[in-house]
MIDRENFI-161104 format. One record per residue (C-alpha): x, y, z; chain; residue in one letter. Coordinates in steps of 0.1 Angstrom, whole numbers. Layout:
+-------+-------+-------+-----+------+
|     u |     v |     w | mol | type |
+-------+-------+-------+-----+------+
|     X |     Y |     Z |   A |    A |
...
+-------+-------+-------+-----+------+
//
This chain:
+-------+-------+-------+-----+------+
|     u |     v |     w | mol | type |
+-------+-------+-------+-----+------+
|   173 |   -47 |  -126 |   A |    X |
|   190 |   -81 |  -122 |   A |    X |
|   167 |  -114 |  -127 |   A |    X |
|   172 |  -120 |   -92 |   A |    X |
|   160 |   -84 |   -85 |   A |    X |
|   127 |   -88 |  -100 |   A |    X |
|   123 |  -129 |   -89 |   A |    X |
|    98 |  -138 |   -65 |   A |    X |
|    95 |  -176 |   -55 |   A |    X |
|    68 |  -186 |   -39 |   A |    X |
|    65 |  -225 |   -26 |   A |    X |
|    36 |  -228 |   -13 |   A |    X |
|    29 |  -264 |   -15 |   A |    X |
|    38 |  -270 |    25 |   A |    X |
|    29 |  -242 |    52 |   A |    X |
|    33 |  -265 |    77 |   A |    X |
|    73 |  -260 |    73 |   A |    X |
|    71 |  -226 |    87 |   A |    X |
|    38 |  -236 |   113 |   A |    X |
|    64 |  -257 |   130 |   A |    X |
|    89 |  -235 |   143 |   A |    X |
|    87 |  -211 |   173 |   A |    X |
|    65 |  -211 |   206 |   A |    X |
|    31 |  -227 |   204 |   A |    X |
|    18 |  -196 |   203 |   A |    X |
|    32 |  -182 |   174 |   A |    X |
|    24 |  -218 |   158 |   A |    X |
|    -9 |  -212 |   170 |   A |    X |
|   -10 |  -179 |   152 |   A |    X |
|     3 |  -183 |   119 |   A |    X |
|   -22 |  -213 |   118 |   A |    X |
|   -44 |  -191 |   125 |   A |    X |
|   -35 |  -168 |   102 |   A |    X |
|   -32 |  -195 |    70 |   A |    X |
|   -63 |  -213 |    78 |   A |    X |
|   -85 |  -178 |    84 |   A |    X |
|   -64 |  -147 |    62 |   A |    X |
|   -71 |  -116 |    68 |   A |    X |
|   -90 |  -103 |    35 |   A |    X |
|   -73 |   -75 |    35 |   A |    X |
|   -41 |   -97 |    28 |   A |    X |
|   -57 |  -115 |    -7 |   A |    X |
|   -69 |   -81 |   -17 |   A |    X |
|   -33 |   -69 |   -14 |   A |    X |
|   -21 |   -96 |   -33 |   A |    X |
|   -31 |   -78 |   -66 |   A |    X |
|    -4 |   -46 |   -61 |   A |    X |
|    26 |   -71 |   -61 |   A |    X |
|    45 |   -62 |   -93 |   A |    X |
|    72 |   -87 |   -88 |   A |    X |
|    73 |  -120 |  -110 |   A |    X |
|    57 |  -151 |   -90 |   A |    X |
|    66 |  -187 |   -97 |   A |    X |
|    41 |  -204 |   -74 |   A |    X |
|    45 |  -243 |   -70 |   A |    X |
|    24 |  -268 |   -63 |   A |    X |
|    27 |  -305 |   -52 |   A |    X |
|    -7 |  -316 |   -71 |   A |    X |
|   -31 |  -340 |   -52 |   A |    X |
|    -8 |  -353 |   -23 |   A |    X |
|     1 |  -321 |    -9 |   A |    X |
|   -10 |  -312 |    25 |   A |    X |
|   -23 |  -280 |     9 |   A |    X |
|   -52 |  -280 |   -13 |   A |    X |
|   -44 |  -268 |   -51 |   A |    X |
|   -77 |  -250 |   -51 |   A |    X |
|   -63 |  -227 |   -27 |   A |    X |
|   -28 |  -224 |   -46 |   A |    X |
|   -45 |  -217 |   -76 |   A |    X |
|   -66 |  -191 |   -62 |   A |    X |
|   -37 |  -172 |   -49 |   A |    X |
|   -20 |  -173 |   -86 |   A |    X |
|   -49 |  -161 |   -97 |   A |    X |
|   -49 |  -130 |   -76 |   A |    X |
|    -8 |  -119 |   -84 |   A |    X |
|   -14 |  -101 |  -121 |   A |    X |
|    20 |  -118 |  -130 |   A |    X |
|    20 |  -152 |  -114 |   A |    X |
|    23 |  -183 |  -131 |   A |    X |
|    17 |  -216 |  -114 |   A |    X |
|    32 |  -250 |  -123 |   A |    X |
|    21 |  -280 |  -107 |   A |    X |
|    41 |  -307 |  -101 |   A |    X |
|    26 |  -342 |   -89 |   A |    X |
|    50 |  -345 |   -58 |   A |    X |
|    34 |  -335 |   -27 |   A |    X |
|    54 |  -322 |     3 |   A |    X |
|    93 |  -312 |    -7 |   A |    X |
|    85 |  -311 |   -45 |   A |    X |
|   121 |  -302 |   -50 |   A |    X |
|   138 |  -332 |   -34 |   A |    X |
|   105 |  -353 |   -45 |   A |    X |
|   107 |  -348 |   -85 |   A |    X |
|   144 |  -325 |   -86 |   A |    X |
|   142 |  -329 |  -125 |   A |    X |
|   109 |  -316 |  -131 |   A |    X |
|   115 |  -289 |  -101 |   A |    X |
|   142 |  -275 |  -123 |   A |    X |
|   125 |  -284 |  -152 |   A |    X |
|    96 |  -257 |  -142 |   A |    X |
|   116 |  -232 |  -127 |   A |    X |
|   147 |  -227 |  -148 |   A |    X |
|   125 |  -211 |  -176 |   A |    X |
|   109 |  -186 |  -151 |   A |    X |
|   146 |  -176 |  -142 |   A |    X |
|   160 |  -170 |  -180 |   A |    X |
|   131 |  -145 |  -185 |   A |    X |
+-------+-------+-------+-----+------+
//
């Protein structure tokens, strides 16, 4: 399998990015959905297999970290970096971005 094959990214740090787009009533339902999962959902988030990168923008993002780090937590093969940048941590802090995810991509 190719590294890109077995890469999950997940950028959590800033649902709102996707919450924005569509009808208001899809934005009203993935709101929905982020602020109140399903259970069933978190509970399924211990059978993913894939690698996880999960990023987080530390104390200024719009998410809080508790919840970030709870969902690393649950993926058996997650590893979470934080980076103090808030929303857009990749244009925010580029250097430290690549910093923290060029070693999860040589593995």
């Amino acid at each position: 399998m190719s590294k890109l094959g077995s890469l999950a990214l997940v950028c959590a740090d800033n649902p709102a990015a996707f919450l924005g787009t569509g009808p208001a009533s899809h934005r009203s339902a993935r709101k929905a959905q982020f602020d109140d999962p399903d259970p069933a959902r978190r509970e399924g988030l211990a059978r993913i297999r894939a690698r996880i990168l999960a990023i987080a923008g530390g104390a200024t993002s719009p998410v809080p970290q508790e919840r970030i780090a709870e969902l690393a937590r649950r993926i058996p093969h997650c590893r979470l970096v934080t980076i103090e940048a808030g929303h857009l941590v990749h244009s925010a802090r580029p250097r430290e971005y690549v910093a923290g995810v060029a070693p999860f991509l040589k593995r």
